[in-house]
py3Dmol code that shows the C-alpha trace and the ligand (Angstrom):
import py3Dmol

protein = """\
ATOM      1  CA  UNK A   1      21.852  -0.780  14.821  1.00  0.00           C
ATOM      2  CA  UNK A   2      20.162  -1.226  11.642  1.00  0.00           C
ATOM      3  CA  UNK A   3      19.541   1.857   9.066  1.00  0.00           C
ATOM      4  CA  UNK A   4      15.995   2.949   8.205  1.00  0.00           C
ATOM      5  CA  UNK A   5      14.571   5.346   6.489  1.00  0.00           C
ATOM      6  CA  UNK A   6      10.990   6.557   6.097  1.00  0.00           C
ATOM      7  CA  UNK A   7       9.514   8.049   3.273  1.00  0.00           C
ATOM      8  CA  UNK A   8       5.740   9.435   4.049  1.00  0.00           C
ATOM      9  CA  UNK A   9       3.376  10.756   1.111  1.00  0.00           C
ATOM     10  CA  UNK A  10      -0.270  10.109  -0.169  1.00  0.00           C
ATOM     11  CA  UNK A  11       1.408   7.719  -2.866  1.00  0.00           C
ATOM     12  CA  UNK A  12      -2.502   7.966  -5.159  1.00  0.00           C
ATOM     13  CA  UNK A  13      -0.754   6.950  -6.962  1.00  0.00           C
ATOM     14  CA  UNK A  14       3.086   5.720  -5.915  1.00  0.00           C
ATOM     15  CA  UNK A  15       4.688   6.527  -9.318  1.00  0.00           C
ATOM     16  CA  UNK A  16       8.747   5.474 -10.903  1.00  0.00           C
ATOM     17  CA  UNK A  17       9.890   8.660  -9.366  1.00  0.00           C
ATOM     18  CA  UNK A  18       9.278   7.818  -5.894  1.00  0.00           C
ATOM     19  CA  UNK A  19      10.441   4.026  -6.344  1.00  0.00           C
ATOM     20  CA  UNK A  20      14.126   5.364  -8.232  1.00  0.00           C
ATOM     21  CA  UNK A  21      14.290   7.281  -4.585  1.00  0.00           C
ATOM     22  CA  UNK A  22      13.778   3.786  -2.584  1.00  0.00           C
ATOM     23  CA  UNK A  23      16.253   1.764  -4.756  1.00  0.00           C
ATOM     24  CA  UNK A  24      19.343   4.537  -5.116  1.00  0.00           C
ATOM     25  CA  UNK A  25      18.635   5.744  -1.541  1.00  0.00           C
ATOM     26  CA  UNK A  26      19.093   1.846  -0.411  1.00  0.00           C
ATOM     27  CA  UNK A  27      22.464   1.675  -2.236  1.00  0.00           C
ATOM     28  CA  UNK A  28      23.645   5.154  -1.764  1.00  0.00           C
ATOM     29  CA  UNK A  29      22.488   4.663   2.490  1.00  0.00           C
ATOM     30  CA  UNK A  30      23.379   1.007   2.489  1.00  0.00           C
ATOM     31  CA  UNK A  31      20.069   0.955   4.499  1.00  0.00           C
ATOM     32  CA  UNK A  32      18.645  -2.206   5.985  1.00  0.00           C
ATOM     33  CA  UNK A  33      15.333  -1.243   5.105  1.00  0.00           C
ATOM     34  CA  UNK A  34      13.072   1.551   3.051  1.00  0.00           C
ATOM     35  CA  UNK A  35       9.782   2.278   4.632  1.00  0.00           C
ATOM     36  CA  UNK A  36       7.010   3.074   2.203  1.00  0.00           C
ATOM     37  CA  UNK A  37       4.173   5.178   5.025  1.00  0.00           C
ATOM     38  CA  UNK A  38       1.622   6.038   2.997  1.00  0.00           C
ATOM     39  CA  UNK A  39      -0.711   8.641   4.969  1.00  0.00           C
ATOM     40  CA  UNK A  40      -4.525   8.610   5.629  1.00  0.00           C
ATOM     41  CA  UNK A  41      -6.102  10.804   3.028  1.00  0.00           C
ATOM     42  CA  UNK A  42      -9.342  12.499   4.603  1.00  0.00           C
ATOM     43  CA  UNK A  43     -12.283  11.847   2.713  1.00  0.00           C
ATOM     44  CA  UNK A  44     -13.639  15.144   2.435  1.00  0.00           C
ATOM     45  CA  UNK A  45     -10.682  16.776   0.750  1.00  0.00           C
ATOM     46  CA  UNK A  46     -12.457  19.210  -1.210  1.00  0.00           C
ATOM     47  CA  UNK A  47     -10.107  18.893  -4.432  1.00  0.00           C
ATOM     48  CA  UNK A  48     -11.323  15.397  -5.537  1.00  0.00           C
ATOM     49  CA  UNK A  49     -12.774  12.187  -4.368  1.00  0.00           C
ATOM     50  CA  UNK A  50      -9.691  10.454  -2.906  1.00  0.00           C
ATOM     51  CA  UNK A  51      -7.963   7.472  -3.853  1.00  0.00           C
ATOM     52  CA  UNK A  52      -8.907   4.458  -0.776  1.00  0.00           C
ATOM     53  CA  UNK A  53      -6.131   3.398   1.373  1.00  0.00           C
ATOM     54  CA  UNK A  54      -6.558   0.125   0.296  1.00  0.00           C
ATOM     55  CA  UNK A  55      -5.558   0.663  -3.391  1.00  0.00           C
ATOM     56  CA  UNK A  56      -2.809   3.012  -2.266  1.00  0.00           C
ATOM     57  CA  UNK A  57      -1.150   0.580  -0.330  1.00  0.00           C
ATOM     58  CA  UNK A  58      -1.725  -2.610  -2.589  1.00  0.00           C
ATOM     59  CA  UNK A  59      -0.072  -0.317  -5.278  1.00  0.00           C
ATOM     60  CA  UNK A  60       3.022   0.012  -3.218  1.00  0.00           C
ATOM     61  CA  UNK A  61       2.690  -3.509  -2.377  1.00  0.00           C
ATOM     62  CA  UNK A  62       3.068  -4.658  -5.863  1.00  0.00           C
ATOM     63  CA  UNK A  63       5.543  -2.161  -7.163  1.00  0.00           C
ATOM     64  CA  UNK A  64       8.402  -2.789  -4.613  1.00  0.00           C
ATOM     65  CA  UNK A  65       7.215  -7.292  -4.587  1.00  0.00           C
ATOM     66  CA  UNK A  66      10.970  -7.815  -5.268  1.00  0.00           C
ATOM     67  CA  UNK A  67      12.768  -5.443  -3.644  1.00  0.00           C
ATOM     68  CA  UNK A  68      13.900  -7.252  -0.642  1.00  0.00           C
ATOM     69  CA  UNK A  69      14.854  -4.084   1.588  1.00  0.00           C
ATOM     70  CA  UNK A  70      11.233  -1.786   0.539  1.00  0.00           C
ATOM     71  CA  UNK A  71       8.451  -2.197   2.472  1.00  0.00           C
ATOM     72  CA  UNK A  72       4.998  -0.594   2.786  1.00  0.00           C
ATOM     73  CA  UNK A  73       3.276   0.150   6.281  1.00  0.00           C
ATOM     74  CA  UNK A  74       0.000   0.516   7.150  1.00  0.00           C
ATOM     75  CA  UNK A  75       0.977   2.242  10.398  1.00  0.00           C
ATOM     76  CA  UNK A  76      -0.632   5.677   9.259  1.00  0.00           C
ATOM     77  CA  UNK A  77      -3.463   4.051   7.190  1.00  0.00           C
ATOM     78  CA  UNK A  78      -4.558   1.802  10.259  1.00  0.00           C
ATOM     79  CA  UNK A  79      -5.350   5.202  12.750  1.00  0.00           C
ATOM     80  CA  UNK A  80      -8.158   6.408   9.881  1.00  0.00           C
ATOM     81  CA  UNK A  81      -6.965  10.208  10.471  1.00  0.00           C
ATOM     82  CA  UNK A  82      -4.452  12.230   9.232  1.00  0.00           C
ATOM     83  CA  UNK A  83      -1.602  13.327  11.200  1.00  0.00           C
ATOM     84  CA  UNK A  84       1.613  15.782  11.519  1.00  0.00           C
ATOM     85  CA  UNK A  85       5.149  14.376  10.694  1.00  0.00           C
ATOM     86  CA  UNK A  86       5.996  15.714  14.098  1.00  0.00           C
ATOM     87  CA  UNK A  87       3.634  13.503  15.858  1.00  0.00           C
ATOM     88  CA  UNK A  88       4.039  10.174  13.256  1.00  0.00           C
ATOM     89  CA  UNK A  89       8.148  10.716  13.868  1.00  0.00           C
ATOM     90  CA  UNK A  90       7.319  10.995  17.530  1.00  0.00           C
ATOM     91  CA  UNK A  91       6.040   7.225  17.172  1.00  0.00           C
ATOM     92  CA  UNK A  92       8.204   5.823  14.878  1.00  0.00           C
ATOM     93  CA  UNK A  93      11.669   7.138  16.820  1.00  0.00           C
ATOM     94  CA  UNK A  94       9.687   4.795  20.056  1.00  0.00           C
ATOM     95  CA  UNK A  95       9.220   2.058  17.831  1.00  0.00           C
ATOM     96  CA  UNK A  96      12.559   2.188  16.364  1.00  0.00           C
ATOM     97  CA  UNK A  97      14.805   3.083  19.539  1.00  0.00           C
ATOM     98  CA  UNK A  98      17.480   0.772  18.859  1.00  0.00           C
ATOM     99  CA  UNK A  99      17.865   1.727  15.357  1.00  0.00           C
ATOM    100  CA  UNK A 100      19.068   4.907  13.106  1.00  0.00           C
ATOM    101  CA  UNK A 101      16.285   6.768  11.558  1.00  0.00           C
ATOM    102  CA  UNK A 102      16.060   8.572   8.124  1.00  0.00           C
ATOM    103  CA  UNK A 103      12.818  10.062   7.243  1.00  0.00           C
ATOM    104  CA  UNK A 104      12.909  11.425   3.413  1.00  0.00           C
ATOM    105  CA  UNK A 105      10.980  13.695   1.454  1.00  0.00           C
ATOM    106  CA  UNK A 106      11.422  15.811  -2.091  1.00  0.00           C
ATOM    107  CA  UNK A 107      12.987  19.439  -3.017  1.00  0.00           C
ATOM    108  CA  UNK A 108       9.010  20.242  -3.147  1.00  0.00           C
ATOM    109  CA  UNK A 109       8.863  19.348   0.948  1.00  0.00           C
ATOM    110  CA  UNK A 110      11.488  21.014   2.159  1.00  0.00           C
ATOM    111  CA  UNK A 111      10.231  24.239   0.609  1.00  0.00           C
ATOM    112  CA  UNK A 112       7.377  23.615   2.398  1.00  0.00           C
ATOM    113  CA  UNK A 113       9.100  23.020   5.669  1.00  0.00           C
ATOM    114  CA  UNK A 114       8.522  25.964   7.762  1.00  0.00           C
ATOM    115  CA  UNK A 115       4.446  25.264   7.268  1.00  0.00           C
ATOM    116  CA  UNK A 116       5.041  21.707   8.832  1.00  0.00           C
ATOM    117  CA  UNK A 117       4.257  21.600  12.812  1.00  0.00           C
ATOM    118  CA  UNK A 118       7.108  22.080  14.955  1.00  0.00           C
ATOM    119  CA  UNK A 119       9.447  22.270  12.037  1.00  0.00           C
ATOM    120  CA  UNK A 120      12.734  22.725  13.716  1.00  0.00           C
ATOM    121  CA  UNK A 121      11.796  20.168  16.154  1.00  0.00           C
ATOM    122  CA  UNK A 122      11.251  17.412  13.098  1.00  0.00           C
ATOM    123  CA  UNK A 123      14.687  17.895  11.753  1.00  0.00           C
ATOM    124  CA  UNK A 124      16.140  17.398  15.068  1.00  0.00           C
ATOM    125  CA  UNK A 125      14.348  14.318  15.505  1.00  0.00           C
ATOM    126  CA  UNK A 126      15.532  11.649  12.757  1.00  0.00           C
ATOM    127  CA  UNK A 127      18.427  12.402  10.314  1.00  0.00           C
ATOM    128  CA  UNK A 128      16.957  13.747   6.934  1.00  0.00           C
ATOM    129  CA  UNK A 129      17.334  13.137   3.277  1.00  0.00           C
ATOM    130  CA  UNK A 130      16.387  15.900   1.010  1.00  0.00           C
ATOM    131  CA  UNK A 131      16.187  14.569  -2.655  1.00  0.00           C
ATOM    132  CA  UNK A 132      16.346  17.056  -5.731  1.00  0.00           C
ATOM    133  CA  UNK A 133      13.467  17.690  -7.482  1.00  0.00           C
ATOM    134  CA  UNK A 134      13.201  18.896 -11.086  1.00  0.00           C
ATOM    135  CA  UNK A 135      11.271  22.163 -10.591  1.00  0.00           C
ATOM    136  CA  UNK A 136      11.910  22.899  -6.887  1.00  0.00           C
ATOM    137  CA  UNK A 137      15.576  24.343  -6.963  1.00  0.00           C
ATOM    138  CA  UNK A 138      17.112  23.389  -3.322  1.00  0.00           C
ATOM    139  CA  UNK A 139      18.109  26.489  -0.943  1.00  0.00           C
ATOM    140  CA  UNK A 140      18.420  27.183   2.305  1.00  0.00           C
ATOM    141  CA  UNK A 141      17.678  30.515   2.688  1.00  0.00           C
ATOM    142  CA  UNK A 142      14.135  29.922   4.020  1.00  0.00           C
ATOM    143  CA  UNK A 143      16.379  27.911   7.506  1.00  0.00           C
ATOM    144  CA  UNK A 144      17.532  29.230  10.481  1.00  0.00           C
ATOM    145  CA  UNK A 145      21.106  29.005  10.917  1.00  0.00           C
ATOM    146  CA  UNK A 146      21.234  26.342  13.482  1.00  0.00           C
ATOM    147  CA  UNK A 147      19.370  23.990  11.267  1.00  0.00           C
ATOM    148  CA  UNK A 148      22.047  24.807   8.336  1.00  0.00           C
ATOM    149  CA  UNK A 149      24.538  24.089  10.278  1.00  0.00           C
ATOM    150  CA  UNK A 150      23.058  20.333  10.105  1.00  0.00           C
ATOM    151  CA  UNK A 151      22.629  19.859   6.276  1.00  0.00           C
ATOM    152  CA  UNK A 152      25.056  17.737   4.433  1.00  0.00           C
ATOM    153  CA  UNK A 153      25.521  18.967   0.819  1.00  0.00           C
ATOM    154  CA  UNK A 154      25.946  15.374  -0.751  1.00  0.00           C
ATOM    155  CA  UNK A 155      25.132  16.361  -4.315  1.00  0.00           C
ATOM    156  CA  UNK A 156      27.943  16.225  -6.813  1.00  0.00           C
ATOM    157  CA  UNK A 157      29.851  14.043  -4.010  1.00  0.00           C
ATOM    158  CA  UNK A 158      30.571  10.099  -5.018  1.00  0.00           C
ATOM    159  CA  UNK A 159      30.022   7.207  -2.488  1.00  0.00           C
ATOM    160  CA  UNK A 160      33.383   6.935  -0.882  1.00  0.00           C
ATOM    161  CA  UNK A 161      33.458  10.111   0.148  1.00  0.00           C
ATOM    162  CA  UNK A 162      29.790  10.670   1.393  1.00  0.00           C
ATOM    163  CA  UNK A 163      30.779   7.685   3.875  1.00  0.00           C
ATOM    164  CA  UNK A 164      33.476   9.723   4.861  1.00  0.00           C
ATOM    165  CA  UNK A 165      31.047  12.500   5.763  1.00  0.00           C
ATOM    166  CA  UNK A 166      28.605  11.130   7.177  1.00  0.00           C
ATOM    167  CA  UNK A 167      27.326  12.464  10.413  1.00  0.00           C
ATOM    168  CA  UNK A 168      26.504  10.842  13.803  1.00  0.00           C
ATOM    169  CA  UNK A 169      22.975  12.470  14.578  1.00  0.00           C
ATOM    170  CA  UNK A 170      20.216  14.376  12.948  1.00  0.00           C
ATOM    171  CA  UNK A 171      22.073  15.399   9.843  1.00  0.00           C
ATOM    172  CA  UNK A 172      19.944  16.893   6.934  1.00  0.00           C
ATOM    173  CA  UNK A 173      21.621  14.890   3.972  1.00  0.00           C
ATOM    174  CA  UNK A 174      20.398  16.640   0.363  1.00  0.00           C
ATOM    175  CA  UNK A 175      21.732  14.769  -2.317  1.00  0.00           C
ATOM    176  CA  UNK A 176      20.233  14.317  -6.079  1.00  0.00           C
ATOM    177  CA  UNK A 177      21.252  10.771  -6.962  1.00  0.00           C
ATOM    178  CA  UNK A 178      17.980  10.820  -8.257  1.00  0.00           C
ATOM    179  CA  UNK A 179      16.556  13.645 -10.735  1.00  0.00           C
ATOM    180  CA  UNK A 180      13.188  11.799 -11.922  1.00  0.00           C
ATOM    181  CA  UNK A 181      10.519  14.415 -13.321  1.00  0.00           C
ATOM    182  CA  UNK A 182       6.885  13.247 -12.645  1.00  0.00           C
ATOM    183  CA  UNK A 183       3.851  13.711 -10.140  1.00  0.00           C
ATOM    184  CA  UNK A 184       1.543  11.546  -9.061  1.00  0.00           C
ATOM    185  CA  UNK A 185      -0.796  14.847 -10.443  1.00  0.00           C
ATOM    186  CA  UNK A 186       0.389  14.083 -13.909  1.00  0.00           C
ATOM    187  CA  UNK A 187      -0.291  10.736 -13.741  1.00  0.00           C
ATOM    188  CA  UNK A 188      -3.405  11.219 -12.552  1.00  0.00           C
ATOM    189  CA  UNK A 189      -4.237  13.799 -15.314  1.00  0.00           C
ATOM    190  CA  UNK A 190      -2.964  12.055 -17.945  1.00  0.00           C
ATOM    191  CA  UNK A 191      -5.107   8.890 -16.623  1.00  0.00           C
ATOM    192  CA  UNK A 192      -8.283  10.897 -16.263  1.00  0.00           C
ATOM    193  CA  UNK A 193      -7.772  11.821 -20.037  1.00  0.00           C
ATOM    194  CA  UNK A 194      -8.204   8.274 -20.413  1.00  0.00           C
ATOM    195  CA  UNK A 195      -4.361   7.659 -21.981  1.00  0.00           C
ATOM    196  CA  UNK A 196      -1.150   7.154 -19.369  1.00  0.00           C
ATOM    197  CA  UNK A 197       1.055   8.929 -21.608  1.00  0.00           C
ATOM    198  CA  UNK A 198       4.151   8.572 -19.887  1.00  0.00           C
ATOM    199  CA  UNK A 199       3.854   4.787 -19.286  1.00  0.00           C
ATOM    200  CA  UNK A 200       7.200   5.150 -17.699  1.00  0.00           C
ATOM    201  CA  UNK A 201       6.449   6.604 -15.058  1.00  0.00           C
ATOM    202  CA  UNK A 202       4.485   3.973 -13.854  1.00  0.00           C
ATOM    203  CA  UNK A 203       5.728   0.824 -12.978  1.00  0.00           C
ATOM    204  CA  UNK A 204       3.607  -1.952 -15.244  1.00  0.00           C
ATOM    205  CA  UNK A 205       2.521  -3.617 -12.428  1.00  0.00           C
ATOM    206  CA  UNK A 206       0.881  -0.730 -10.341  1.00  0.00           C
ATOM    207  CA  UNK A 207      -0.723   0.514 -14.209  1.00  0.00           C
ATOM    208  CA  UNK A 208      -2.526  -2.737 -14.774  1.00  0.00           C
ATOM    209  CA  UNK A 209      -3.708  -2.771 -11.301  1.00  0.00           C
ATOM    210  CA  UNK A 210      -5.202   0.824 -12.114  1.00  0.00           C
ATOM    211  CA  UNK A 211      -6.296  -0.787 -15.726  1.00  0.00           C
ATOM    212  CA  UNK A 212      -8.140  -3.326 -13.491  1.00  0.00           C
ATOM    213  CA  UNK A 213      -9.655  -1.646 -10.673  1.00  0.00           C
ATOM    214  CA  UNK A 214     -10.341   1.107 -12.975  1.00  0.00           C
ATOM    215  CA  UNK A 215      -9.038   3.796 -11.199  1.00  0.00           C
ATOM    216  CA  UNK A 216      -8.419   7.494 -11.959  1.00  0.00           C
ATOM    217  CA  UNK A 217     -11.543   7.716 -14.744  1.00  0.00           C
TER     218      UNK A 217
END
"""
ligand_1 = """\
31
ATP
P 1.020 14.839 -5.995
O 1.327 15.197 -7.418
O -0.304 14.139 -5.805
O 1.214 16.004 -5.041
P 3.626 13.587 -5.587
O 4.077 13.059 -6.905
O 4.274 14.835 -5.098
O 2.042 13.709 -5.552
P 3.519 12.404 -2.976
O 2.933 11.100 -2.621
O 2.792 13.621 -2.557
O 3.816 12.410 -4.570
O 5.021 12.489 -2.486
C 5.601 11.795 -1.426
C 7.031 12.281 -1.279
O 7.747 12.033 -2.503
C 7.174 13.786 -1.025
O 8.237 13.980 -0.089
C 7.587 14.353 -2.378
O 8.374 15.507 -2.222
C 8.414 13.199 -2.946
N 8.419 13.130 -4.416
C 7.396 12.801 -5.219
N 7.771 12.793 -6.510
C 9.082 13.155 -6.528
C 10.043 13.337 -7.577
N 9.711 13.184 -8.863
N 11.299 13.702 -7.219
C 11.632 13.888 -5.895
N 10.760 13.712 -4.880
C 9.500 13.362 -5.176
"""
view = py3Dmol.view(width=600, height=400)
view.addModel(protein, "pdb")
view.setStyle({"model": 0}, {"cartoon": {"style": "trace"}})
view.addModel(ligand_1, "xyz")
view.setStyle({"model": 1}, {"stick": {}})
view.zoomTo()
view.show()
């Protein structure tokens, strides 16, 4: 049974904080593979023109080239609509029968949770991996108490002993191996301004392709 996980988002664009996730969640997992699914981004959100699908995923393509176990799909971008978690997770778990799921999002997500379609019913249908979030302090009081009695507490916990506690089926793991402040927002602001001020948190590959393609103006 291999170990995947799945980490959805509109990655315009995928920025250092999202790829420290990938690599320490591969180690800290020992997963067989990290699933970049970037979603469809309808065209007439009314905040700004949106970033194409295209450049999205070639910017995921690029940053994770050498990371053998990180991979980008197309799986969302190829339906050319948006949809719920509940029914992508739906599609993914028949895809990936044989194999153990975890889908991960952010400490800004999983305040979010209760807004997300059939909430409850999405933790119950992968194993989860909460990662902390500089800004978005992690509780649980917004959860029912049958969905706390799933979560995992891994932060402050060391390898050896998270193997120790890890759980057979849809655990909700939180753990803040990585605490990486930045938003694709701020790159995108700082972009528009015309300077990328915090050039780390951009991998150099993905900010010459934006150099190039001249992106963000
Ligand atoms: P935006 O600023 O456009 O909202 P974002 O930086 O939040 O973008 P998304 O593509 O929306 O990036 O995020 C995809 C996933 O990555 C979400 O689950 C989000 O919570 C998580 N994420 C993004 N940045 C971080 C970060 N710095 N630390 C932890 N999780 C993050």
């Amino acid at each position: 049974m291999k170990r995947i996980a799945i980490f959805g988002g509109t990655f315009d664009p995928v920025h250092s904080g999202h790829l420290a996730i990938a690599r320490s969640l591969v180690r800290m997992f020992d997963l067989d593979q990290f699933v970049f699914l970037p979603a469809f981004h309808a065209p007439h959100k009314p905040d700004r023109k949106p970033t194409s699908a295209y450049h999205r995923f070639a910017m995921i393509s690029l940053a994770t080239a050498k990371d053998k176990n990180i991979v980008v799909s197309a799986h969302e971008l190829d339906k050319s609509k948006s949809q719920y978690t509940f029914d992508t997770l739906a599609e993914l778990k028949a895809m990936y029968e044989n194999e153990k799921l975890f889908f991960v999002m952010g400490g800004d997500s999983w305040q979010d949770i209760k807004t997300w379609k059939r909430w409850e019913e999405v933790l119950t249908m992968s194993n989860h991996i909460v990662v902390t979030r500089p800004g978005y302090p992690i509780d649980f009081t917004h959860i029912t108490d049958t969905v706390c009695k799933r979560i995992v507490d891994l932060r402050n916990i060391d390898k050896k002993d998270f193997l120790k506690s890890e759980r057979q089926e849809d655990a909700i793991y939180v753990t803040d191996a990585v605490v990486f402040d930045t938003s694709a927002t701020e790159v995108r602001d700082d972009l528009s301004d015309g300077v990328l001020d915090r050039t780390d948190d951009v991998p150099e590959e993905v900010a010459k392709y934006i150099e190039k393609y001249e992106l963000y103006k």
